[in-house]
N, C-alpha and C positions, 0 to 999 in steps of 0.2 A: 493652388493645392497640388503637389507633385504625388500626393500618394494616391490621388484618384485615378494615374498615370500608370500606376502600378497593379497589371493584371494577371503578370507572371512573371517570374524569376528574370527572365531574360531584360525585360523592361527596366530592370536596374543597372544594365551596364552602357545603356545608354548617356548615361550623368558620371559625371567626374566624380571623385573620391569628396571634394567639398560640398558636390551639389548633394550628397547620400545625406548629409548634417539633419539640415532642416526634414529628408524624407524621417529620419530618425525621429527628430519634436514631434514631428505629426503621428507618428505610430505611438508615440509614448501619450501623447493627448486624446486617441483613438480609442486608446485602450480604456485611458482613464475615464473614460465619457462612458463607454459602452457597459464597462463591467461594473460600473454602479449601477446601475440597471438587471444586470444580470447573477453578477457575483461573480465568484471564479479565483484562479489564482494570479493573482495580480502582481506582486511583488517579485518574483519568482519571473516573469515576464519583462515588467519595465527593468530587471537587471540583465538580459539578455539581447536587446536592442540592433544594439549596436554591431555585438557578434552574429545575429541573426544575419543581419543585412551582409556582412563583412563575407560569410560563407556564401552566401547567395551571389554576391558580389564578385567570387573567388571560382566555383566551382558550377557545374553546371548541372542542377537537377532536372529532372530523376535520373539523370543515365550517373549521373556522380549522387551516392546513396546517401544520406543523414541519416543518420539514427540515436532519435535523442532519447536518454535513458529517464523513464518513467514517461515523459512527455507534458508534463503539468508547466513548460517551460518553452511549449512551441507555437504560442500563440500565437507571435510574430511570424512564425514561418506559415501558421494558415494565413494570414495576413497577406503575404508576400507572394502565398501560390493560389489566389484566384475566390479568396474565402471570407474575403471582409465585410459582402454582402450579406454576411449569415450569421453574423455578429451577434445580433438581434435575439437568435433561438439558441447561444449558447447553453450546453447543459441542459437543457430542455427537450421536454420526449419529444422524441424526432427530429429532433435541433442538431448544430454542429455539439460537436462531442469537446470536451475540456482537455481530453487526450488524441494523440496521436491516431489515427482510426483509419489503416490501410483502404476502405472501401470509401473512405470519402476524397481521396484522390490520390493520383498517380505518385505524388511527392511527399507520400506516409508512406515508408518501406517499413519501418519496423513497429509495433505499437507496444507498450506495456503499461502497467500501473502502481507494476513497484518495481523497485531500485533496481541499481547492479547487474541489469543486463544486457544496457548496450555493447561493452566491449566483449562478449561472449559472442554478441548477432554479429558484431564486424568482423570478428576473425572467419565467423563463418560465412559472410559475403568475402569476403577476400579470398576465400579457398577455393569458394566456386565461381569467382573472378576467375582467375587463374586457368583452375580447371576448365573453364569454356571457352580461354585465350579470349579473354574478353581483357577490355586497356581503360576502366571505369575508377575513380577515384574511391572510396569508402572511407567517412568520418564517423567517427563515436562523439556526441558531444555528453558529458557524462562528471554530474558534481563533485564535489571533495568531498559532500555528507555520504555520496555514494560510493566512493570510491574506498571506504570502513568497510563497505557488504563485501565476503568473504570469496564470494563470487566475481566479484570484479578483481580479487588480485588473481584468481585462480587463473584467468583471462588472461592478464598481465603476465603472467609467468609463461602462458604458452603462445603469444604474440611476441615477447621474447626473444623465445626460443625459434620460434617458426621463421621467422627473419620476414612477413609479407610487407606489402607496401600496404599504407591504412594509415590515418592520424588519429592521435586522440586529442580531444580538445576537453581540458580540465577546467570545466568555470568554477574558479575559486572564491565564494562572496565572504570568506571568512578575513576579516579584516584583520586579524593578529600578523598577516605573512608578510603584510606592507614592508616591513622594514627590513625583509630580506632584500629587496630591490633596491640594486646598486648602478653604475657607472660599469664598473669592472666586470659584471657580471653580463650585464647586456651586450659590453664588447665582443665577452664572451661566447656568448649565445650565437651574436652575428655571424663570427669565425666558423665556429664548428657547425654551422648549416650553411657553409659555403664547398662547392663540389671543388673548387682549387684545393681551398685546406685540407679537405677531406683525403681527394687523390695524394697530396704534398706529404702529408702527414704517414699516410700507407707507405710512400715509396723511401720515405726516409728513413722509415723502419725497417724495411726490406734490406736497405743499405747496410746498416748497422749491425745486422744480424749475419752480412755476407762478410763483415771484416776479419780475417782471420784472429785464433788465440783471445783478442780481446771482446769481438764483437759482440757474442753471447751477453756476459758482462756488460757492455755499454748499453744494450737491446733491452736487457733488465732495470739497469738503471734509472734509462730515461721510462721505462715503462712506470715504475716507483714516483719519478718525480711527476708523472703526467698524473696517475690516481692523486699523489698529496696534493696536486694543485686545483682536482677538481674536487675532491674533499672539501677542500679549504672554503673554495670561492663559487661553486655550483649545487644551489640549493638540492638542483633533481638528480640527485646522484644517486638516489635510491633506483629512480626510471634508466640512468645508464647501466646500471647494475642489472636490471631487468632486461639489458639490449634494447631500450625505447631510447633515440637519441632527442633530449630535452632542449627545447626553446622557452623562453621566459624569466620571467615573469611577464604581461605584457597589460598594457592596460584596456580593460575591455571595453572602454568607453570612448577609446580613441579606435577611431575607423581606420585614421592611415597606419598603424600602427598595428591592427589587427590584417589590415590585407597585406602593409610587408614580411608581417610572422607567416601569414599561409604562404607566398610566394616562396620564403623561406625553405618552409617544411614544402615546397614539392622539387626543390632542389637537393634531399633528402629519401635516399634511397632505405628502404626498409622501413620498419615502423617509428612513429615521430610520436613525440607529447607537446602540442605549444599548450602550456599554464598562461591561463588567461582568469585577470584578476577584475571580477565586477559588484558591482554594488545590489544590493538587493532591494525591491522598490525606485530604483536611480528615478528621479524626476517628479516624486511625489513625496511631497514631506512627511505624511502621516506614515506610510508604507518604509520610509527610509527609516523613522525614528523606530518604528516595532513591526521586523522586518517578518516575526514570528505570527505575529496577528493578522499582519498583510498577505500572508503567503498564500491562506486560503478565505475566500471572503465573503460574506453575505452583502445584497446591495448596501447602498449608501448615499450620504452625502459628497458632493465632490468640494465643496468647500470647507468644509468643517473636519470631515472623513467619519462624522456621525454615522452610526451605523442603522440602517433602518428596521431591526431584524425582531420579530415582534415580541413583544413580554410575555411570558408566559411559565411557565411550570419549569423547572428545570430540568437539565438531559440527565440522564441518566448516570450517565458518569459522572456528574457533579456531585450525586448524592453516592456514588462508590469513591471517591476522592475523598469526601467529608468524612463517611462512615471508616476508612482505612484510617485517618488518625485514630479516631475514636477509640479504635483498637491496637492502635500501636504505642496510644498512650500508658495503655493498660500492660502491655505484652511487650516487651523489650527484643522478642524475637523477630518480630515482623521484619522485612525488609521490602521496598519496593523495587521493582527491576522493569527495565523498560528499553525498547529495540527506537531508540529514538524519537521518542515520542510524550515527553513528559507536559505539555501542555493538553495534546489531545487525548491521552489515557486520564487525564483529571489531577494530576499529579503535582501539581508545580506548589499550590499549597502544604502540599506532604514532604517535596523535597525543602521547605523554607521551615518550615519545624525540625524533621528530622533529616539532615542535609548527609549524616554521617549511613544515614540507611537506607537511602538514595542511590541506586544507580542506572545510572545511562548509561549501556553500552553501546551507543551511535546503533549502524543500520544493521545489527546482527541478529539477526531473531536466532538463526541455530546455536552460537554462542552464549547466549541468554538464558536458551531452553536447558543447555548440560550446565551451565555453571548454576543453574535454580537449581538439578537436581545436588551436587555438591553441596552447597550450601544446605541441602536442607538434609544431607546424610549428615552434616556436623551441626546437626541440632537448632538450626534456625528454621523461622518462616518467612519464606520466599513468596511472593505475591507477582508473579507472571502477568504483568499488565499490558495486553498487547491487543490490537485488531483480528477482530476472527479472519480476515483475507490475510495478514502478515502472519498469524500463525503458521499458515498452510506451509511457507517455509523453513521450518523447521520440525516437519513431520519425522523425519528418522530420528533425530535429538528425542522429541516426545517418544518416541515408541521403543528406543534403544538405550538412553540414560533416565527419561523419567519413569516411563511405566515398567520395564522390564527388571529395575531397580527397585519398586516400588515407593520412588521416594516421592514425600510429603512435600509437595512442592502445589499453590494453588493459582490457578490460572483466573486471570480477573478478562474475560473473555470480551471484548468492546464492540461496538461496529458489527452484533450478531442478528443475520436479516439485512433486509434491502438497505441501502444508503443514499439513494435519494440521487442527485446529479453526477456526484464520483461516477456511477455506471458500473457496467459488469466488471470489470477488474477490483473492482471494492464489496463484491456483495458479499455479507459475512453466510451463505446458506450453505456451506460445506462441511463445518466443522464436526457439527453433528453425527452426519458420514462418516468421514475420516478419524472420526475420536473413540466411537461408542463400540468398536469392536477391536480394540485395543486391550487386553489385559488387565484390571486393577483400579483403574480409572473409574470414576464419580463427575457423573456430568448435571447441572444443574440450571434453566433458567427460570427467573424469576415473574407471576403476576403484575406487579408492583414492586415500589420502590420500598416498600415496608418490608413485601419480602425478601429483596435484594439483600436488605441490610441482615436479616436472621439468617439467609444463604452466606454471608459472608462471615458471621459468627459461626456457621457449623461450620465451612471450612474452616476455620482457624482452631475449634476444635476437634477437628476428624485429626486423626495420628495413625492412619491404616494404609494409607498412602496415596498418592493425586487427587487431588479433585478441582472442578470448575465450575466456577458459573459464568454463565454468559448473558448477557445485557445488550440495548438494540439503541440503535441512534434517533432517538426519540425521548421528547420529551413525556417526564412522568404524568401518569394520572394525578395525583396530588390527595391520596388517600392522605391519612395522619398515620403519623410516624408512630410505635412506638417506644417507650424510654428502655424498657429490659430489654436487651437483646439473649434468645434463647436460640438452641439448637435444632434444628427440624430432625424429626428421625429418617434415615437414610432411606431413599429408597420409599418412601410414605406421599400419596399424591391426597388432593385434597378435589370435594366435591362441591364445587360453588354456588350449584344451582340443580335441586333435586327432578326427577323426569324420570320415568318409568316406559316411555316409546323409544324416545331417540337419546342416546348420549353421547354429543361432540368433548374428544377428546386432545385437548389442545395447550396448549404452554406460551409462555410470554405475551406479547401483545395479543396473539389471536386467540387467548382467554375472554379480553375486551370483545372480540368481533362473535367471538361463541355464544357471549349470554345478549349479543344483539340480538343476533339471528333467533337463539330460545323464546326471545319478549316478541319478536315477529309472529312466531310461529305459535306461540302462545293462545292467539288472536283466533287461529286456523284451530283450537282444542289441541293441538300435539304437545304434547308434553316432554320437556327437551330436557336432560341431564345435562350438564358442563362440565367433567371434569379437568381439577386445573394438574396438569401432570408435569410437575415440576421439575420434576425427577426424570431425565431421559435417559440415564442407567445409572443403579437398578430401577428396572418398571417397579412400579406397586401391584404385583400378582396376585395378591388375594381382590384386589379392585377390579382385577382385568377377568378374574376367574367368575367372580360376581353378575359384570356386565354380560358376562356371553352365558350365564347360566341362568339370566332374566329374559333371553332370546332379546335383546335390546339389539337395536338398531344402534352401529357403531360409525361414527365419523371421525379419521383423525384430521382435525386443522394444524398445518404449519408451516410456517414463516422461512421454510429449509427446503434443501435440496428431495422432492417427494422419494428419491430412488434411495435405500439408504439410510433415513433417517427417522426418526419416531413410527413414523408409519413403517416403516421396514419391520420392527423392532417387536412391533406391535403382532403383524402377520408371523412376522418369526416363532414369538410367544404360543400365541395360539396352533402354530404346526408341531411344537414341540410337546401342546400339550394332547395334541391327539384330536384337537376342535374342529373338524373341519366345517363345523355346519356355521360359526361365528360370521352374523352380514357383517363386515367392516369395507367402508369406501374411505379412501386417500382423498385428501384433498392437501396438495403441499406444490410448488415450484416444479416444471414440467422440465424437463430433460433437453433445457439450451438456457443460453444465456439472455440474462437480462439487461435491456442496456440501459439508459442515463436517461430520466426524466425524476421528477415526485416521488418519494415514497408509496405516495397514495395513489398516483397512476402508474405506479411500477405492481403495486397491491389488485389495483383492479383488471391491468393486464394480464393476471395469471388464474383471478377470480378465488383469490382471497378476499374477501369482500363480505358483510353481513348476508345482502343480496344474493349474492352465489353460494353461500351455504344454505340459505331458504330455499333457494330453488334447484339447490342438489337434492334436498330432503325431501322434499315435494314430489320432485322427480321419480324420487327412490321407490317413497311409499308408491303413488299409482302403479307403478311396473310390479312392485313385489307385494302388495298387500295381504297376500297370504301367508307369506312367510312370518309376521307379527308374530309376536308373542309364544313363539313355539321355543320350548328350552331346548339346550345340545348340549350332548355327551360325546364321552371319548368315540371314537369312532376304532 
């Protein structure tokens, strides 16, 4: 077993380019053994293998930087740098992380968890390369899905222009490109990453340009025939156009062929692209066959590729997936719109009905967000179906073409709240913050999936401008559906559980954990209100104005960022009305980041929990028990 040989980067160049073969089988069989047990992203991995090694193999970490864009694709590289012992607690609270995570070793420089932002960090390691007279290599390695995100060309444009030394390594798994790869083209490739041609080719044109009367002329000429010929016969001529001189296409699954592309590109002065073409899942046939389903995975079988992921109620987005035809069957205006993501938004059902109202615009959340408002000034309904984390980038689109427009455009909000092993780069508790004091905007989450569905018909018919609801990565309670769909009145919260001491005021799942904690406390004679507040703007003011003039004890629970959010909204309320005497205690998400374990032990780390709202309330009353039941006025 050569990969038990393998305890750091350096350990691989002890072996020849053949003997790397077999280390390759054993990391693709490593993977496939461990992440059945774990989960993770699997396919997305065994397609990067080979190039993993090939870099390690090539360039010398850490002092030579990698920076792999999103990072859901560097398994191998924890592998490779000292991390396969920890295999084990993948994902797991306090486990290795599924992404890139600077503080778990020296050989994570860059970390993120959504797209398009490696070649932004490279240019900016490459500058302060430079600037410190430092002689360190820096690689992007960075997908073709990624490489749509609008940020990644902006990058492109100014690596360009900047003329730095830096590679960019394009894993291309999309197999439609195969048949650009040629003979003539490879030739190609070789010639123009060689420093003979390069210099030859400078000085011949230098010549050309010195010859009198005609030279100008001839200088143009051959400059003309040189564009036609790499038009003709050099797929990356969009990258030469950009100043990136392009290697490839190259095969990602061949090692010798991937270390003579890097030797290549470092006899290649200024910025390099090698197009490196890999398979997604390589080595696993279930993963090969649905490279979609592979990509991110619950445990399994490794024979079968049975999935062991357990029966239960359905997510949430299944039943916003469902309910979106239901209504687009009805309403010809509908459209769904989606930043790449049409299996995990619920959608693939909706796009196989209505294929024509369907769109994917690959990795561009802010594109999406203005052409939703467009669309929906020319009298369509637009259905913004996106992750509450992937919204966040296109915050200026939302506040400058949709809300300031006031167009009618409704956001189908996914992934709102913890997310379980993704970790902190996934948590949807932002939105909230960043939505609710925007202008125009109708923000909505749902109790249930019952309510989801009548949320989803009063957006559809609100015509006053934006609205959202937002929905949590979690399967439903499994109330009954049902058959009328009606509208909620805007801005209307609902009271699920009458109490006259304490009234926790709470939305979405920590509705559930509210009237827990009520039936606990129950036990104790406190008498717990629950209200379900649906509605995170507009508040229901005549509710809010109620609770503090019963001198009630105010809890707000939520699943969101505490600074900012409901609880903000709520303090606000009450300041504006003059209330200062209102108890209200926050209970929401503390002011850091959450990282990758459970739901439910990401929930109890922060004491969102049944248990920690009973013993907030417990708490409260002995410290304050005089204060009870004393009404307030404006002050």
């Amino acid at each position: 077993m050569l990969l038990s040989q393998i305890h750091e980067p350096n350990d691989l160049k002890q072996y020849s380019i053949e003997q790397l073969e077999p280390i390759a089988a054993e990391i693709r069989q490593f993977l496939i053994e461990k992440l059945s047990m774990t989960g993770g992203h699997l396919a997305s991995n065994l397609g990067v293998v080979e190039l993993t090694i090939a870099l390690h193999y090539c360039y010398n970490s850490p002092k030579d930087k990698f920076i792999f864009d999103v990072g859901h694709q560097a398994y191998v590289h924890k592998i490779l740098t000292g991390r396969k012992d920890r295999f084990d607690t993948l994902r797991k609270h306090n486990g290795l992380c599924g992404f890139v995570k600077r503080c778990e070793s020296e050989h994570d420089v860059w970390e993120a968890g959504h797209s398009s932002t490696s070649l932004s960090a490279a240019m900016g390691m490459a500058l302060a390369r430079d600037l410190k007279g430092e002689d360190n290599k820096v690689v992007a390695i960075i997908g073709d899905g990624a490489l749509t995100g609008g940020m990644a060309l902006e990058a492109l444009n100014h690596i360009g222009h900047e003329q730095k030394d830096l590679m960019v390594v394009l894993n291309d798994n999309e197999m439609s490109i195969a048949p650009n790869v040629g003979a003539m083209h490879n030739y190609l490739t070789k010639i123009r990453s060689d420093r003979n041609y390069l210099r030859a080719k400078d000085e011949v044109e230098q010549l050309l340009k010195k010859i009198p009367a005609i030279g100008g002329k001839l200088a143009k000429t051959a400059e003309r025939l040189k564009d036609s010929l790499k038009y003709m016969m050099v797929p990356g001529v969009l990258f030469e156009e950009l100043g990136l001189t392009y290697l490839g296409p190259v095969d990602g699954h061949d090692l010798a062929g991937l270390v003579d592309a890097f030797n290549q590109a470092n006899n290649v002065s200024g910025p390099v692209l090698v197009h490196v073409l890999t398979t997604k899942g390589k080595g696993y046939t279930p993963a090969e066959k649905d490279s979609h389903k592979w990509h991110g995975i619950t445990p399994y079988k490794i024979e079968s590729g049975q999935l062991l992921k357990a029966v239960g109620n359905p997510m949430y987005t299944e039943v916003f997936g469902q309910t979106l035809i239901e209504l687009a069957e009805k309403d010809q205006r509908i459209v769904a719109v989606t930043p790449a993501m049409p299996g995990g938004s619920g959608l693939v059902k909706f796009a196989e009905r209505f294929p024509d109202r369907m769109i994917d615009v690959g990795i561009a959340e802010q594109h999406a967000a203005t052409m939703c408002a467009a669309l929906a000034m020319e009298g369509m309904k637009p259905v913004y179906a996106v992750y509450s984390t992937f919204m966040q980038r296109a915050y200026d689109q939302i506040v400058h073409d949709i809300c300031r427009h006031n167009a009618n455009v409704m956001f189908a909000i996914d992934r709102a709240g913890f997310v379980g092993a993704d970790g902190e780069t996934h948590q949807g508790v932002y939105d909230i913050a960043f939505m609710r004091h925007i202008p125009n905007i109708v923000l909505m989450m749902p109790k249930d999936e019952n309510e989801l569905r009548h949320m989803m018909k009063t957006a559809l018919e609100y015509n006053d401008g934006p609205i959202a609801y937002r929905y949590p990565r979690v399967n439903v309670p499994g109330v009954p559906l049902d058959k009328e769909l009606v509208p909620i009145p805007i801005g209307s919260w609902e009271k699920v559980r009458e109490g006259d001491q304490v009234a926790i005021i709470s939305a979405g799942p920590m509705v559930q954990v509210a009237e827990e904690a009520a039936e606990v406390l129950k036990k104790d004679g406190v008498n717990v209100a629950v209200v379900n507040a649906r509605f995170l703007k507009p508040l229901d003011d005549s509710m809010l104005l109620s609770l503090a003039n019963a001198g009630t004890q105010l809890i707000v629970l939520e699943e969101a960022s505490q600074a900012g959010s409901l609880g903000s909204a709520v303090l606000e309320f009450y300041a504006e009305q003059g209330l200062s005497g209102v108890d209200v205690s926050l209970m929401g998400i503390p002011d850091r980041f959450i990282e990758h374990g459970s739901i439910k032990e990401q929930l109890e780390e922060v004491g969102l929990t049944a248990e920690a709202v009973v013993k907030e309330i417990q708490q409260h009353r002995a410290e304050h028990q005089f204060t009870f039941g004393k009404k307030v006025k404006p002050s």
